[in-house]
N, C-alpha and C positions, 0 to 999 in steps of 0.2 A: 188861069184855070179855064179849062171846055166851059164854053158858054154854055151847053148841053146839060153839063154838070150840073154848073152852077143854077139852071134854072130847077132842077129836081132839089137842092138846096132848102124850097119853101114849097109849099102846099098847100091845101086843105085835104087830101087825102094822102094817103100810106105812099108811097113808092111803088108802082107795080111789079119791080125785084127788088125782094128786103135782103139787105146785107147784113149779118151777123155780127158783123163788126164793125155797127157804125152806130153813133152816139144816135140818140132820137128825143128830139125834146117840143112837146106840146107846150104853146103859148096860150095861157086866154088872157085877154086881155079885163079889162075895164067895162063899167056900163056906160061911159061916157059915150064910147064906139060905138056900142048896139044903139046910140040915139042919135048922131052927128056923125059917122062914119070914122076912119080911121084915121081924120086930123082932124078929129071935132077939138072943138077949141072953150078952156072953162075958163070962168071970167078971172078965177084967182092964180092958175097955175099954165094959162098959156095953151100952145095945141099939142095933142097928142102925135106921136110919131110913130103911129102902130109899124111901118115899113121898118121903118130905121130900129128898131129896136128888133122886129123877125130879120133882119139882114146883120143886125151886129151880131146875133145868136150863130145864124148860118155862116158867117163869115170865120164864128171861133170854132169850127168842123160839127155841128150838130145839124142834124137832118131836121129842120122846124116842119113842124105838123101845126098848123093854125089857118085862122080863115077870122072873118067879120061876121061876130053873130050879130043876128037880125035882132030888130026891139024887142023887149019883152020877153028872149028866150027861157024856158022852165029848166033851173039851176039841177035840179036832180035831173031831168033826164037826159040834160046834155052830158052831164056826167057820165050818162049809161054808154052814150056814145063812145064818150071817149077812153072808157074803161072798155070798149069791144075791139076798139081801134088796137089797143095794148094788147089785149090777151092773140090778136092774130098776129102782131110783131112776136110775142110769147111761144105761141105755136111755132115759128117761121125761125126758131132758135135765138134770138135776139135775148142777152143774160138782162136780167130786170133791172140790174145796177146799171147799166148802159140805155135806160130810161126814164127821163124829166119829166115831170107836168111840171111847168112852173105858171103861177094864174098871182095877177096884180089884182088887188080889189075886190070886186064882184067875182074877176076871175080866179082869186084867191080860196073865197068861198065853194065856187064850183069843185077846185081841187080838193077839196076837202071831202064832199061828196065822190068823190073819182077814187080815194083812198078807203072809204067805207066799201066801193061797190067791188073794189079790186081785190082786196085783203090780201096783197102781197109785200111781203116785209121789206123786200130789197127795191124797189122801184121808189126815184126820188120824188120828193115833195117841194117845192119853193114858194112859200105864199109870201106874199111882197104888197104889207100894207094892206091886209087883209078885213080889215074892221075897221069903219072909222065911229066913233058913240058920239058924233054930229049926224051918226046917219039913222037919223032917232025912227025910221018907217020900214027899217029894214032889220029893228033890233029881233022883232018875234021870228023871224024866218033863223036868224043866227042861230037863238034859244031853241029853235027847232031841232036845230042841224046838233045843235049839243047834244040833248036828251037823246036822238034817236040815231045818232050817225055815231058820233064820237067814240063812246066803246066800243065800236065794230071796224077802227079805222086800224092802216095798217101800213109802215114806208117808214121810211129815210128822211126826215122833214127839217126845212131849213126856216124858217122865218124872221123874214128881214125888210125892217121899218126905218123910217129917218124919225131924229130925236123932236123937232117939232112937232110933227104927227101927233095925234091923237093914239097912245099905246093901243094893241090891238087888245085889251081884257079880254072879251070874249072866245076870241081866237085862242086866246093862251087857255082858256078854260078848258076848251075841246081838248086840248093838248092834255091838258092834266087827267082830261076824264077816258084818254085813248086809254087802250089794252098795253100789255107791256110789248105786246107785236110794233110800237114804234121807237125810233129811236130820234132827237129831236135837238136842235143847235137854234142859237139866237143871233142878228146879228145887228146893232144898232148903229147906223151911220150919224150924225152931227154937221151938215154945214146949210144948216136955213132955209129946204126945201120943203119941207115938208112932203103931202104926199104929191106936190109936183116933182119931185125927183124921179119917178118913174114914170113919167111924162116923156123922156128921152131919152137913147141909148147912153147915159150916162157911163164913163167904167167906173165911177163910185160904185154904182151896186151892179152891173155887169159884171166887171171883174169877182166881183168878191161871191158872187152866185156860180160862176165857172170855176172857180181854185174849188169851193165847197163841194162842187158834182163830182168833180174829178179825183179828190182826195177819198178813198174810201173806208178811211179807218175812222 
């Protein structure tokens, strides 16, 4: 492939020529990042591989839109962000099923808000380990996002956890209290990661997040 190419592959901004036909998928990652950068390293799950995981995305032909957000960034309004980002891909002809936010963790929650601000049905959803209920200082912001986001949300949502994990409850409650504007698939993996498994470009859940975008029934 043109190195040329290949380097408009990742970003932190749009393409400055959007193509119609090209898949486009938002990464956010974790807050691990926003405080150790993108191989910050946790004491129980090893270093993160923010590269490696935006290059195995770009490598299976999706255009990654991500970047390192800084410490402390405010969840809803980067969301707004990234929901202005979409609707100029929107504008620019791009069909909404031929757009991902896929967000791990903290970035999981962010999509979530990204799905209230957008309210468009067909654009996908992927939260990956979305809640963990050891993250006991971040439960009132979740409860937040229920009560005031959740029935206004609206996508294609795929949510998919490893079985050691800590289940996302909360997560799954948004889910339940969404509009019937979503439509909504589960997907639990099983080999002793926890939520280090999305620590690395794994194709345990790589794969199984790309067949699910790509499938659109």
């Amino acid at each position: 492939m043109d190195s040329k190419i290949k380097l408009h592959k990742f970003s932190y901004d749009l393409p400055a020529m959007i193509d119609p036909s090209s898949k486009f998928l938002f990464f956010l990652h974790g807050m691990l990042s926003e405080f150790y950068g993108p191989n910050g390293i946790h004491p129980l799950y090893g270093a993160y591989d923010y590269y490696g995981i935006v290059r195995a995305f770009a490598d299976r032909e999706f255009i990654v839109v991500s970047e390192v957000r800084r410490r402390g960034i405010n969840p809803y309004k980067y969301a707004g962000r990234v929901a202005r980002q979409i609707r100029t891909l929107l504008s620019n002809n791009v069909s909404p099923e031929q757009i991902t936010v896929a967000g791990f963790s903290k970035g999981g929650f962010i999509a979530l808000y990204v799905a209230e601000k957008l309210k468009n049905p067909k654009v996908n959803f992927v939260v990956m380990a979305g809640f963990n209920n050891k993250a006991d200082r971040f439960l009132g912001n979740y409860k937040k996002q229920i009560r005031s986001s959740s029935p206004f949300m609206q996508g294609r949502f795929l949510y998919i956890y490893n079985g050691p994990d800590i289940k996302c409850i909360v997560c799954q409650r948004a889910f339940e209290l969404a509009s019937d504007k979503i439509t909504y698939s589960e997907i639990k993996i099983d080999n002793g990661l926890g939520h280090g498994l999305f620590y690395q470009p794994r194709d345990a859940w790589i794969e199984p997040v790309v067949e699910w975008i790509n499938n659109k029934h």
